[in-house]
N, CA, C, O and CB atoms as a CASP TS submission, in Angstrom:
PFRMAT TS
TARGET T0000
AUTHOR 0000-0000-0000
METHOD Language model
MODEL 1
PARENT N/A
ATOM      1  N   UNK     1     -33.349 -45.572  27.144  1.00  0.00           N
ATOM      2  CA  UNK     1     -33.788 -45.032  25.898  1.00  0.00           C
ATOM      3  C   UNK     1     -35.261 -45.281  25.658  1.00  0.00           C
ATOM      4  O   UNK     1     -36.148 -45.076  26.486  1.00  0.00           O
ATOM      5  CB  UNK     1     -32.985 -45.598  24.795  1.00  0.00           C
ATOM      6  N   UNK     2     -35.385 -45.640  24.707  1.00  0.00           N
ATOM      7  CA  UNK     2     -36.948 -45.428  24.290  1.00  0.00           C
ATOM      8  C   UNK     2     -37.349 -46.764  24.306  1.00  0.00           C
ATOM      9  O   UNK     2     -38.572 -46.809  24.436  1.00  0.00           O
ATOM     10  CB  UNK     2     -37.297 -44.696  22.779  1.00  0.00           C
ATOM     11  N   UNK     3     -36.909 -47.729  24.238  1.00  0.00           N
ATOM     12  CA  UNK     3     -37.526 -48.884  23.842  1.00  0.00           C
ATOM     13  C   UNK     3     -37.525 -49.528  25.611  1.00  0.00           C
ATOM     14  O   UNK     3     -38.233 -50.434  26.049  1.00  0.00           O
ATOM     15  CB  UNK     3     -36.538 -49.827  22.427  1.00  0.00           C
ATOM     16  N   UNK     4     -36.450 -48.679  26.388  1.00  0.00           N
ATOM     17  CA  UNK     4     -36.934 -49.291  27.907  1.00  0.00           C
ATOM     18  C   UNK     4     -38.033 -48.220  28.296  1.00  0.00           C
ATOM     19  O   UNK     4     -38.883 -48.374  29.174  1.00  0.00           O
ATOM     20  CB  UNK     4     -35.528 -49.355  29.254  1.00  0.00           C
ATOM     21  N   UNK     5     -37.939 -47.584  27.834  1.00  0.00           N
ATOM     22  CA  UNK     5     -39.360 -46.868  28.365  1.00  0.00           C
ATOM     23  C   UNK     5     -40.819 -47.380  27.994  1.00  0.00           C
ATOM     24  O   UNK     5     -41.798 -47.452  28.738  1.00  0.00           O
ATOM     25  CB  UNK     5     -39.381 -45.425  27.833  1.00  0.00           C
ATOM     26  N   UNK     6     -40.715 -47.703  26.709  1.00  0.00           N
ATOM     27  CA  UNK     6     -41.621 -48.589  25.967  1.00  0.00           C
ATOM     28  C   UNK     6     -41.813 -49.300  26.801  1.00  0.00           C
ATOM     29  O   UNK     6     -42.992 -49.393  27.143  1.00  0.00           O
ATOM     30  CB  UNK     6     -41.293 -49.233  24.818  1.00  0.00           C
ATOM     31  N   UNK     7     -40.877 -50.072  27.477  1.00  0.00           N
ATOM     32  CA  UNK     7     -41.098 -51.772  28.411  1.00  0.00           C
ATOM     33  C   UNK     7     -41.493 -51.312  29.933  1.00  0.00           C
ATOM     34  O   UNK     7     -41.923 -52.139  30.737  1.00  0.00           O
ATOM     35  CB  UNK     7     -39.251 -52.969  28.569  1.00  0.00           C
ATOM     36  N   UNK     8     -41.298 -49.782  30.306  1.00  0.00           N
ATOM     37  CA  UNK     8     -41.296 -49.601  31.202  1.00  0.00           C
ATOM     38  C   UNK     8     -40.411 -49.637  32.617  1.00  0.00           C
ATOM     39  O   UNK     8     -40.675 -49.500  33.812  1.00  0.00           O
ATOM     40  CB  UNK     8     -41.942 -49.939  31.038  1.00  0.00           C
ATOM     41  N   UNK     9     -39.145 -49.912  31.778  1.00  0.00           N
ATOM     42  CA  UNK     9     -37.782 -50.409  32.826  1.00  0.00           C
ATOM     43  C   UNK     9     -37.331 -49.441  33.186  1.00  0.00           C
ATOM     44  O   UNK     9     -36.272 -49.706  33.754  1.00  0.00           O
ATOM     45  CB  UNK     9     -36.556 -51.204  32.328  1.00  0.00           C
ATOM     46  N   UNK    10     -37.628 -47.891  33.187  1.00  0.00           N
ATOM     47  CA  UNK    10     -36.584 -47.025  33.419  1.00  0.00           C
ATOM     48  C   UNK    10     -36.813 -46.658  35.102  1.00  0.00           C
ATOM     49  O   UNK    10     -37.626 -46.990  35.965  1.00  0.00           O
ATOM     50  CB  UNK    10     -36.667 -45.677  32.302  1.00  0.00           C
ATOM     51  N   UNK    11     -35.501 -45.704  35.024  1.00  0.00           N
ATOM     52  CA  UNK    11     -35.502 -45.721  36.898  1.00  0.00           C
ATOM     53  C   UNK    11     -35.424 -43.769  36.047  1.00  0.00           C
ATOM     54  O   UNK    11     -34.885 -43.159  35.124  1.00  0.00           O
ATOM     55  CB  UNK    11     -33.420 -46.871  38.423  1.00  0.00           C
ATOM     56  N   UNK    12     -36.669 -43.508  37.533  1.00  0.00           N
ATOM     57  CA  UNK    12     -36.303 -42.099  38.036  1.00  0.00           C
ATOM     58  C   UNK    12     -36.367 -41.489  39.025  1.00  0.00           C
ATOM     59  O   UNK    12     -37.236 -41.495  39.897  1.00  0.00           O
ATOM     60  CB  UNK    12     -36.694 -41.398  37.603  1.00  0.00           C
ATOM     61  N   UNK    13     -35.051 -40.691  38.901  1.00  0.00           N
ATOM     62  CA  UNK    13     -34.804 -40.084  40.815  1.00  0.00           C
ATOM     63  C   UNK    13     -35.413 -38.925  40.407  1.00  0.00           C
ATOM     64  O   UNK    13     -35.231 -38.721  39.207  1.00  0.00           O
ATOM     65  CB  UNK    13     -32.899 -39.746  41.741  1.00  0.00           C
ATOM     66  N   UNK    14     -36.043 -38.124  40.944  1.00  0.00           N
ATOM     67  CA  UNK    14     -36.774 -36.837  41.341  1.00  0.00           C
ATOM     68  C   UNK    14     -36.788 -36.209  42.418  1.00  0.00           C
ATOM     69  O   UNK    14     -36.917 -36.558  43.592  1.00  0.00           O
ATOM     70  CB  UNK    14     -37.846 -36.901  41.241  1.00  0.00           C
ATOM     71  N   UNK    15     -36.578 -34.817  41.690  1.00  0.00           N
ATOM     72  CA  UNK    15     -36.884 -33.741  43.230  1.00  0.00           C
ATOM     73  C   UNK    15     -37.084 -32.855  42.645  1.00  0.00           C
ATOM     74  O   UNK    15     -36.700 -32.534  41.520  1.00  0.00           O
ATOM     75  CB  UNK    15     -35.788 -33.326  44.453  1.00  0.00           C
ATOM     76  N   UNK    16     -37.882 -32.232  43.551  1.00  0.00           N
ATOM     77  CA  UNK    16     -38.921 -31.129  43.686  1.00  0.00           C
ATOM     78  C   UNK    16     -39.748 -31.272  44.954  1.00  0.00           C
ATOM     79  O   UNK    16     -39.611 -31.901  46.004  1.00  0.00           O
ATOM     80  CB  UNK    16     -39.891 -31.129  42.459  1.00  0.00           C
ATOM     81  N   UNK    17     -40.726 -30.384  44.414  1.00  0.00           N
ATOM     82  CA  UNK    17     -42.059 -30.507  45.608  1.00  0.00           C
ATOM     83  C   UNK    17     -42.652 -31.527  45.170  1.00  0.00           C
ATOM     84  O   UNK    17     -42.995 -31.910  44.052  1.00  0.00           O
ATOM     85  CB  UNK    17     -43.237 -29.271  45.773  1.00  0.00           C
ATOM     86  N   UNK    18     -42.771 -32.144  46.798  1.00  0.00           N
ATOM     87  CA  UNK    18     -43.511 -33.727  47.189  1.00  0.00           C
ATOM     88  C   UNK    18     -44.823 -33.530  46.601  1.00  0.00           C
ATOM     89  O   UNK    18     -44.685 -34.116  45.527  1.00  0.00           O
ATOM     90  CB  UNK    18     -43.721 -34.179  49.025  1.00  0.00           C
ATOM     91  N   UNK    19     -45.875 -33.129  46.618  1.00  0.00           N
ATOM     92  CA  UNK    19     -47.159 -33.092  46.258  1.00  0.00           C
ATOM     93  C   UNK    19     -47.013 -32.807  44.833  1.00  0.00           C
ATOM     94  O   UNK    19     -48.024 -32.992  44.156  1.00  0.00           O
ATOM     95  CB  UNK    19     -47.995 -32.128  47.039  1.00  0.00           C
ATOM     96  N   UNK    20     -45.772 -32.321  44.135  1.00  0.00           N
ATOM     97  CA  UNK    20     -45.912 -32.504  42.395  1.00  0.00           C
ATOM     98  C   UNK    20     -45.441 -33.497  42.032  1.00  0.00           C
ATOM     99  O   UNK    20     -45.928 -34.181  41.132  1.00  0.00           O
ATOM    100  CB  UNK    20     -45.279 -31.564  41.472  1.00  0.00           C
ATOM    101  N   UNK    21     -44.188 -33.827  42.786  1.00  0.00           N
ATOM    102  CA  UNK    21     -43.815 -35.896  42.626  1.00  0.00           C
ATOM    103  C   UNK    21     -45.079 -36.660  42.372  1.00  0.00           C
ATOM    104  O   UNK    21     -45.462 -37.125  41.298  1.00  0.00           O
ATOM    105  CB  UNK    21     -43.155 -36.832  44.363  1.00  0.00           C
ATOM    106  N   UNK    22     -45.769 -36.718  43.761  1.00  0.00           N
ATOM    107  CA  UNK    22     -46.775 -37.333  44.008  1.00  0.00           C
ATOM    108  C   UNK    22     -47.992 -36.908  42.653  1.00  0.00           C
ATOM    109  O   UNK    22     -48.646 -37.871  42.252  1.00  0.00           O
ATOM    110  CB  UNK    22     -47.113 -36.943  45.565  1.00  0.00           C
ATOM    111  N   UNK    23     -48.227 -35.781  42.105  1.00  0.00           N
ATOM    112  CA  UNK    23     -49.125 -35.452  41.135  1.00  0.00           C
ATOM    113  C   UNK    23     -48.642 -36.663  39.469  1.00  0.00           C
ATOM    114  O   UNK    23     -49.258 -37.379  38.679  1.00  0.00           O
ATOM    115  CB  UNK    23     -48.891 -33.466  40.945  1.00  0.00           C
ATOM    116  N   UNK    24     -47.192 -36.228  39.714  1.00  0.00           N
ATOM    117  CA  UNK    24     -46.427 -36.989  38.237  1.00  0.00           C
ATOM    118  C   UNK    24     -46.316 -38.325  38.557  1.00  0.00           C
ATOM    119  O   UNK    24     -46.069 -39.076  37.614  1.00  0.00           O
ATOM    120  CB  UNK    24     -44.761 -36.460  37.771  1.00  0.00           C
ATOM    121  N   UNK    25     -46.423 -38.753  39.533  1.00  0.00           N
ATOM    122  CA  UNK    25     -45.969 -39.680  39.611  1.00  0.00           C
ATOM    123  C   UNK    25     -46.231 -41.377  39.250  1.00  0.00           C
ATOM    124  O   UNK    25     -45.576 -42.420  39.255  1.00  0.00           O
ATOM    125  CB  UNK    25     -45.843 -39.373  40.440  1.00  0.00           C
ATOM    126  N   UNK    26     -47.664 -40.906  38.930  1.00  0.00           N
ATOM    127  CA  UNK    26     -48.150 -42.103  38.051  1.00  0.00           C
ATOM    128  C   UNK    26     -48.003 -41.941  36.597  1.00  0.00           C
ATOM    129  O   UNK    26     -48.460 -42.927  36.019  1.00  0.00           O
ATOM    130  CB  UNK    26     -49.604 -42.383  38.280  1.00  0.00           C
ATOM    131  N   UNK    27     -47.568 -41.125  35.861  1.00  0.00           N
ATOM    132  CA  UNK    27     -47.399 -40.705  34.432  1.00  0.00           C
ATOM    133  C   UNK    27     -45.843 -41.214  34.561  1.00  0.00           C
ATOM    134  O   UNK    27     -45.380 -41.322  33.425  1.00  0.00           O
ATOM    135  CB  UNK    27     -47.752 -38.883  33.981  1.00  0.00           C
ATOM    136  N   UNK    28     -45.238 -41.434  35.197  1.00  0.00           N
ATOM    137  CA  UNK    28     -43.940 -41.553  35.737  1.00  0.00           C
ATOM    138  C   UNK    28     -43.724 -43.203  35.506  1.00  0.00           C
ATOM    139  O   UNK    28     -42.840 -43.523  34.711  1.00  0.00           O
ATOM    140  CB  UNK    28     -43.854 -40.970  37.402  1.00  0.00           C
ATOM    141  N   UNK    29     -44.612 -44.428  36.271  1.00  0.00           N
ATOM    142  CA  UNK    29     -45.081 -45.506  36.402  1.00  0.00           C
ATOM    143  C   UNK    29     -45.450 -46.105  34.722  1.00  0.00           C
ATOM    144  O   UNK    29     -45.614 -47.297  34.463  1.00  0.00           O
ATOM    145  CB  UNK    29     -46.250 -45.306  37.451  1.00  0.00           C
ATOM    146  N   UNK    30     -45.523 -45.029  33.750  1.00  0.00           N
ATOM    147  CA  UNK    30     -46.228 -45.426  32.816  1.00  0.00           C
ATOM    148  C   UNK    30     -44.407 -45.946  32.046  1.00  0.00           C
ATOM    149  O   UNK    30     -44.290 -47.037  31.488  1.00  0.00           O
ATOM    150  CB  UNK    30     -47.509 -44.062  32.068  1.00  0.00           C
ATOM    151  N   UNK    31     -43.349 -45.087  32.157  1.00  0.00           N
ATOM    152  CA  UNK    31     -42.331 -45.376  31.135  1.00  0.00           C
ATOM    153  C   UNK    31     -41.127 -45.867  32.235  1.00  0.00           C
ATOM    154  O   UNK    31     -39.945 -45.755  31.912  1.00  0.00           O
ATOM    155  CB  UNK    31     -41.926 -43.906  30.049  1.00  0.00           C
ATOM    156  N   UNK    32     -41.574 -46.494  33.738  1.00  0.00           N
ATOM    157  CA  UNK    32     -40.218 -46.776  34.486  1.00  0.00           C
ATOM    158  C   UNK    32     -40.709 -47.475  35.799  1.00  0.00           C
ATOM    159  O   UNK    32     -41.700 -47.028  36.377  1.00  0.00           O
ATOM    160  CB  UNK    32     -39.270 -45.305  34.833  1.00  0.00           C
ATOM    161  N   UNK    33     -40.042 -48.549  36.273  1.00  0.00           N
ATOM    162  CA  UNK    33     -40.681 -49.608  37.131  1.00  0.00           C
ATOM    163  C   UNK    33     -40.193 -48.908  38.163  1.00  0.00           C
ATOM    164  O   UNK    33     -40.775 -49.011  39.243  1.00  0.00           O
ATOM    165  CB  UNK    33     -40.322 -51.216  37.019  1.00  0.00           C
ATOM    166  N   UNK    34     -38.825 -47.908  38.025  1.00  0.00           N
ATOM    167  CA  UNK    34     -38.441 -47.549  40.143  1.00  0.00           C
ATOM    168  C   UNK    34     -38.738 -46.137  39.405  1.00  0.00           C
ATOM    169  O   UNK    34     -38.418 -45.956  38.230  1.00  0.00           O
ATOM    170  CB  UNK    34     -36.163 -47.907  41.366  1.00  0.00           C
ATOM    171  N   UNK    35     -39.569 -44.858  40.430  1.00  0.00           N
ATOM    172  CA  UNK    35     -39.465 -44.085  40.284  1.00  0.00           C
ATOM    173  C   UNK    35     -39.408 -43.535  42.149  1.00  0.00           C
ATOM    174  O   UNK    35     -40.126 -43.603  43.147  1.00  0.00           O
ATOM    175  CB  UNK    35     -40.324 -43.825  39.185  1.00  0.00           C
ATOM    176  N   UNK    36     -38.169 -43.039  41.775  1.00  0.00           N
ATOM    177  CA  UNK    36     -37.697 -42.388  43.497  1.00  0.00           C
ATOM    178  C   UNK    36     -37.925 -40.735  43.699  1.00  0.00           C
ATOM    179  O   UNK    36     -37.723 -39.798  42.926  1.00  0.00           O
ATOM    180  CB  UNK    36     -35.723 -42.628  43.823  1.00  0.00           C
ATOM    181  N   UNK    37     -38.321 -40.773  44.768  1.00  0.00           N
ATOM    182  CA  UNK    37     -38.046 -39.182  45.681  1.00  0.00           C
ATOM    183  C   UNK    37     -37.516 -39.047  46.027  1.00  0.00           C
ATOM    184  O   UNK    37     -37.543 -39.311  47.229  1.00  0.00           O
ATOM    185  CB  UNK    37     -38.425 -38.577  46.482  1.00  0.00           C
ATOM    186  N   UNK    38     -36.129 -38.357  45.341  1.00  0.00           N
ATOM    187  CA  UNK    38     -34.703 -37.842  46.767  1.00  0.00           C
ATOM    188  C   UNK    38     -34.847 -36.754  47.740  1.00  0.00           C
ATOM    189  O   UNK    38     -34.252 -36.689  48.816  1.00  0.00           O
ATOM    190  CB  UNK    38     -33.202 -37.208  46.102  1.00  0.00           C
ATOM    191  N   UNK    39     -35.911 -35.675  47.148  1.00  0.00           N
ATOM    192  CA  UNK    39     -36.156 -34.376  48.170  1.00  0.00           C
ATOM    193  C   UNK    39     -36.136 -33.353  47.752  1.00  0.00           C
ATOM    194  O   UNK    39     -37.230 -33.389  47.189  1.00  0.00           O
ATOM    195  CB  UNK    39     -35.382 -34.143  49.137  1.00  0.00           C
ATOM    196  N   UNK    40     -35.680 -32.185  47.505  1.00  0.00           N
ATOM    197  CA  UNK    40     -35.900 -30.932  46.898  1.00  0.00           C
ATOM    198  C   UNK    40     -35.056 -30.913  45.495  1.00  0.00           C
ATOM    199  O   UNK    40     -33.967 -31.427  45.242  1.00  0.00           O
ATOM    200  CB  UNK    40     -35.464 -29.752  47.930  1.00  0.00           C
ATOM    201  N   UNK    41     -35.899 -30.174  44.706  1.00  0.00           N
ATOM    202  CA  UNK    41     -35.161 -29.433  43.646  1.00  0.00           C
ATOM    203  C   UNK    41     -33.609 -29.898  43.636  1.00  0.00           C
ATOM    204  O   UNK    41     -32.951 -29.731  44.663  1.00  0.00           O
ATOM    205  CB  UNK    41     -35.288 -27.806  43.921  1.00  0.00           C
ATOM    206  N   UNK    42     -33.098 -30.398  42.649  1.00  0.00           N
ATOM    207  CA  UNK    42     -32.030 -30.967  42.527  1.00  0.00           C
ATOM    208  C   UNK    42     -31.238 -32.145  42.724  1.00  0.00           C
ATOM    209  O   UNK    42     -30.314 -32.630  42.070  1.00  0.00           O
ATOM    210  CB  UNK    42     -31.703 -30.473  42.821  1.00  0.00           C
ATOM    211  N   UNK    43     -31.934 -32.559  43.990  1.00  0.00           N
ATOM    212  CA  UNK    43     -31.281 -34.042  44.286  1.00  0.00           C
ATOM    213  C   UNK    43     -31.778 -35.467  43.353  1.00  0.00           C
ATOM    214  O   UNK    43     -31.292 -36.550  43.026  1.00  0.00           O
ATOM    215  CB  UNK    43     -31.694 -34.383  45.930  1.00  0.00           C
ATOM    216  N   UNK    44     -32.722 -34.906  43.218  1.00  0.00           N
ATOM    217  CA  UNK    44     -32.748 -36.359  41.917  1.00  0.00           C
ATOM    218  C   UNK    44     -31.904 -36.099  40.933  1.00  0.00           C
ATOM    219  O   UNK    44     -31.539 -37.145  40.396  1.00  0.00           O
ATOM    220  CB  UNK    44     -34.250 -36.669  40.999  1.00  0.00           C
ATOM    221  N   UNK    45     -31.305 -34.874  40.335  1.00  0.00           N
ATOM    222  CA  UNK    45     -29.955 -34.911  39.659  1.00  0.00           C
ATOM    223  C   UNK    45     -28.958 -35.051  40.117  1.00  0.00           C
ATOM    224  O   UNK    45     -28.032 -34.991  39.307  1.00  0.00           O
ATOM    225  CB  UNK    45     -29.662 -34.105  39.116  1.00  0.00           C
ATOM    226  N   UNK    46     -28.657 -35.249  41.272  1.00  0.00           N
ATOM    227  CA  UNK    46     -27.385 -35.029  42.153  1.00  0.00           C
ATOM    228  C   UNK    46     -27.325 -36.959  42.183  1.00  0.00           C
ATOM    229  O   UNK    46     -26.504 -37.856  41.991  1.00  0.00           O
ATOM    230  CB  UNK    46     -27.690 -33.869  44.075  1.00  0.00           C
ATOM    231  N   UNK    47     -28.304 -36.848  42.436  1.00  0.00           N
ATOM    232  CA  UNK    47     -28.829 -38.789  42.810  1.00  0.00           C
ATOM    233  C   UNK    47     -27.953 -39.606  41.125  1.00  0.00           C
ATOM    234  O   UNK    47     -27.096 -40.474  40.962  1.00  0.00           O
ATOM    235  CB  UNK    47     -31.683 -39.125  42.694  1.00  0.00           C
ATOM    236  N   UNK    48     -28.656 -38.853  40.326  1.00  0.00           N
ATOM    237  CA  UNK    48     -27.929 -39.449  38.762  1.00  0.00           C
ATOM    238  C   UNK    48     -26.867 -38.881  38.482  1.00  0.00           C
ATOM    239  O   UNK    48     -26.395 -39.222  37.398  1.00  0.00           O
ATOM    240  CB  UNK    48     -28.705 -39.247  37.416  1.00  0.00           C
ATOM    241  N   UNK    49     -26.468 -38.350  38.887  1.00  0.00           N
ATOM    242  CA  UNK    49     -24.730 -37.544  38.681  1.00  0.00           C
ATOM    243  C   UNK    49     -23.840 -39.028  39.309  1.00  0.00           C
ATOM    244  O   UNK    49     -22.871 -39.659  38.887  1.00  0.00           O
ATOM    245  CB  UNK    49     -24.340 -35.540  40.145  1.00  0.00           C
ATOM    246  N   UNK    50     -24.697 -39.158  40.455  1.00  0.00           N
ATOM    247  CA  UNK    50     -23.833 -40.192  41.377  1.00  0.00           C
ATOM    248  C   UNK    50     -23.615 -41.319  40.899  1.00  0.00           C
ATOM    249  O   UNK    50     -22.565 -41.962  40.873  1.00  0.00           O
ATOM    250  CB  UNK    50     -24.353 -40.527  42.594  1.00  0.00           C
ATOM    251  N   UNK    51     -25.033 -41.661  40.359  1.00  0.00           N
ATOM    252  CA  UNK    51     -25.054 -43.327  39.504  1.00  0.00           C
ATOM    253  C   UNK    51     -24.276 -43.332  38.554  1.00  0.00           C
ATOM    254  O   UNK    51     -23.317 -44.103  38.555  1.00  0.00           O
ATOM    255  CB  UNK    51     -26.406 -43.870  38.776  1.00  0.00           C
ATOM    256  N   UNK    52     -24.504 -42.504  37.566  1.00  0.00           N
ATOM    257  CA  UNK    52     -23.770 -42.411  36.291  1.00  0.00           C
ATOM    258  C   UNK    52     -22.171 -42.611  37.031  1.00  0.00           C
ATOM    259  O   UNK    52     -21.640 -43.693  36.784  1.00  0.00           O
ATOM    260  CB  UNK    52     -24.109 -40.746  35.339  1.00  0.00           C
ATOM    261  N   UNK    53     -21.328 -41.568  37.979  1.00  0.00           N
ATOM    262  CA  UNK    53     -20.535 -41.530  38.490  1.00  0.00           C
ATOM    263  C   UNK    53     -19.598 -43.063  38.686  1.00  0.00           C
ATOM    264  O   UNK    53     -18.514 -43.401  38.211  1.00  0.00           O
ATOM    265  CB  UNK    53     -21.051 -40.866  39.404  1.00  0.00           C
ATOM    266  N   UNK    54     -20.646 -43.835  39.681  1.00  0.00           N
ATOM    267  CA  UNK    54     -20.215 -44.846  39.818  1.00  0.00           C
ATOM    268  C   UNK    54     -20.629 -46.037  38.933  1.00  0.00           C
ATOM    269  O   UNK    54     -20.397 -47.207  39.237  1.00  0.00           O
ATOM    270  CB  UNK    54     -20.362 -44.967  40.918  1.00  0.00           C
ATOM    271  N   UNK    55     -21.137 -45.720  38.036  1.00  0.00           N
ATOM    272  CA  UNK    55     -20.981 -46.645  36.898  1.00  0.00           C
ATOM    273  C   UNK    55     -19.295 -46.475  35.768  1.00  0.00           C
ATOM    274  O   UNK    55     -18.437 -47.256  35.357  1.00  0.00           O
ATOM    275  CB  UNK    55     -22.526 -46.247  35.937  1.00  0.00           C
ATOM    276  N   UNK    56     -19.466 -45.556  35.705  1.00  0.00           N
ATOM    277  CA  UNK    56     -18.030 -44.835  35.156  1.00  0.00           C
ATOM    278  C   UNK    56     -17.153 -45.326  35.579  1.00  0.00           C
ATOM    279  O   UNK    56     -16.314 -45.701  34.759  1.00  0.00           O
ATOM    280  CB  UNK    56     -17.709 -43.526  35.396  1.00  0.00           C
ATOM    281  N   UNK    57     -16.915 -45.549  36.865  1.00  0.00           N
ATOM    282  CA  UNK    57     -15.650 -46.029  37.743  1.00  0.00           C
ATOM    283  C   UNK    57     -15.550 -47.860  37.602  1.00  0.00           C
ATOM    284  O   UNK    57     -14.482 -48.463  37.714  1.00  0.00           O
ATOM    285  CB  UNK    57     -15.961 -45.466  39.642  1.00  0.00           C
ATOM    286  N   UNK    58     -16.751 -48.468  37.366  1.00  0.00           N
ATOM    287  CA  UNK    58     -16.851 -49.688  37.567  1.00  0.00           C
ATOM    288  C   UNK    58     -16.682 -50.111  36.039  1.00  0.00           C
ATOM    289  O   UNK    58     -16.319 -51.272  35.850  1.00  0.00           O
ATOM    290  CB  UNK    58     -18.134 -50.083  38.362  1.00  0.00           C
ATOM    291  N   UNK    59     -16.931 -49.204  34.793  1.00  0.00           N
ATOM    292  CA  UNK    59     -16.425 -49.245  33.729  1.00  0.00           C
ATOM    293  C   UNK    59     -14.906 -49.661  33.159  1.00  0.00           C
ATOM    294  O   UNK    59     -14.450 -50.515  32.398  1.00  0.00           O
ATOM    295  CB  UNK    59     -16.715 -48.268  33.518  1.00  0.00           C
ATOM    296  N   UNK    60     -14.204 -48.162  34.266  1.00  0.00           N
ATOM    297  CA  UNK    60     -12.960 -47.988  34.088  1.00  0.00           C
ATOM    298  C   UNK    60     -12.186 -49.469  34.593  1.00  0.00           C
ATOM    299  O   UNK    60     -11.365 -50.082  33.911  1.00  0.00           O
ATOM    300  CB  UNK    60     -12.569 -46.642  34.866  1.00  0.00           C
ATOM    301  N   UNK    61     -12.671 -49.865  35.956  1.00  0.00           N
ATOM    302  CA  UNK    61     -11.820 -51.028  36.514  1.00  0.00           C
ATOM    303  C   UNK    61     -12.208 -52.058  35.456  1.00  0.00           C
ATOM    304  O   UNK    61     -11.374 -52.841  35.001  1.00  0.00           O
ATOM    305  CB  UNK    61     -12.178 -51.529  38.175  1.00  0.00           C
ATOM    306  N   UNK    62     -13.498 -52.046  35.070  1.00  0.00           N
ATOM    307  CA  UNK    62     -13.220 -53.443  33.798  1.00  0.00           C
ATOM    308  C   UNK    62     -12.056 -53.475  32.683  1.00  0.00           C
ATOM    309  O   UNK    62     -11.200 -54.314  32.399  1.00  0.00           O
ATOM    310  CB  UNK    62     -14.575 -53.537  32.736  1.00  0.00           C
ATOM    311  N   UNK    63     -12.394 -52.181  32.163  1.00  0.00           N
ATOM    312  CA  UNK    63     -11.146 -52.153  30.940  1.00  0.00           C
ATOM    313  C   UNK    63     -10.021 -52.099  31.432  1.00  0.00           C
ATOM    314  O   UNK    63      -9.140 -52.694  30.811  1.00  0.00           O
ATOM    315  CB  UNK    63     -11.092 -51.006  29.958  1.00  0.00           C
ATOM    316  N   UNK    64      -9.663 -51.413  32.646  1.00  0.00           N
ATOM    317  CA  UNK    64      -8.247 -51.506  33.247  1.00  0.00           C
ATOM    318  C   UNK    64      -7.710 -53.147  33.611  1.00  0.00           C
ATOM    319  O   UNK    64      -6.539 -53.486  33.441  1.00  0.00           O
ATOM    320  CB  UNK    64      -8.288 -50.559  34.717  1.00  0.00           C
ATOM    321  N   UNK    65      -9.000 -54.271  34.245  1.00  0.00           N
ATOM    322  CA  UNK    65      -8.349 -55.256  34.406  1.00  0.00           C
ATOM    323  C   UNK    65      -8.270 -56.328  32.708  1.00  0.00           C
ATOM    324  O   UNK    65      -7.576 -57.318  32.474  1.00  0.00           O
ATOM    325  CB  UNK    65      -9.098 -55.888  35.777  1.00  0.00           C
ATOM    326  N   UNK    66      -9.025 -55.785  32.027  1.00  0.00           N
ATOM    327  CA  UNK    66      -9.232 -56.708  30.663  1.00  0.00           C
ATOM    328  C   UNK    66      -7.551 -55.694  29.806  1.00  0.00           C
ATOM    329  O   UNK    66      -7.347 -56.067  28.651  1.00  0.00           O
ATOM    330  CB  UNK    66     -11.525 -56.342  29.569  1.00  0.00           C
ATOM    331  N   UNK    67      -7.102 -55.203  30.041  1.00  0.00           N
ATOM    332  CA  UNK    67      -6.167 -54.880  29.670  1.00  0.00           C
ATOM    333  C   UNK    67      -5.357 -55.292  30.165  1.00  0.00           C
ATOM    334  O   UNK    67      -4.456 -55.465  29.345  1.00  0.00           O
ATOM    335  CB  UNK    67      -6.079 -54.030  29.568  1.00  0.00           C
ATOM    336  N   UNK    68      -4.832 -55.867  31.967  1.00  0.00           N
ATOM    337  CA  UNK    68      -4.101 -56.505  32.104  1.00  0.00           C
ATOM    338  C   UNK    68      -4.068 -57.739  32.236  1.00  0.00           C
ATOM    339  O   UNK    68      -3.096 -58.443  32.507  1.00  0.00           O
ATOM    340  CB  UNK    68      -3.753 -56.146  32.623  1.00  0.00           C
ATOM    341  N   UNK    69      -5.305 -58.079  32.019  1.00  0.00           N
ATOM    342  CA  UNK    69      -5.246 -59.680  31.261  1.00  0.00           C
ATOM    343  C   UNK    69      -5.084 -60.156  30.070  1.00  0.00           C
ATOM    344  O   UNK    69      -5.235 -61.346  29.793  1.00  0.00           O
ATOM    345  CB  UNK    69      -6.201 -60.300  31.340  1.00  0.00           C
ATOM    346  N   UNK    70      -4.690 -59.070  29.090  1.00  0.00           N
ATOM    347  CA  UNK    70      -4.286 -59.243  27.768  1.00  0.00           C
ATOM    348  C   UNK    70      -3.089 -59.333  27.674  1.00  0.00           C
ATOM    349  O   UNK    70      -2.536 -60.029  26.822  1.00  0.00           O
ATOM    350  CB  UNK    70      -4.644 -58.393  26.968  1.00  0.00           C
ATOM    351  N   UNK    71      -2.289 -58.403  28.835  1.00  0.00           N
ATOM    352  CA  UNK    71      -1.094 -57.955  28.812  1.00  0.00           C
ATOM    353  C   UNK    71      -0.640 -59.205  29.043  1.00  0.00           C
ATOM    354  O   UNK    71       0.569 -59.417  29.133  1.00  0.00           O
ATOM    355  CB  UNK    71      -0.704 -56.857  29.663  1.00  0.00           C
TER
END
């Protein structure tokens, strides 16, 4: 959100053309400490589809086991 951007903590995957990465890419440095190149057009969304993805899953197994430790 905004206040890690403020601090500069955010992560970004990108794709596109390398020489416009490379153009943004210090404006990039200004609101996020990892900023990645996955490769063309799309894969830096494909890249956060994935994270988000497997954050979701590692979500689910928490509440699934904190539920059967209640049980």
């Amino acid at each position: 959100g905004v206040g890690a951007a403020r601090a500069g903590n955010l992560t970004f995957m990108v794709g596109g053309v390398e020489q416009e990465f490379n153009a943004a890419k210090e404006l990039l440095t200004c609101m996020g400490s990892n900023v990645i190149y996955c490769g063309e057009v799309g894969t830096g969304q494909a890249a956060k589809i994935c994270n988000n993805m497997l954050l979701a899953v590692s979500m689910i197994g928490t509440a699934e086991a904190m539920n059967l430790g209640i049980r």
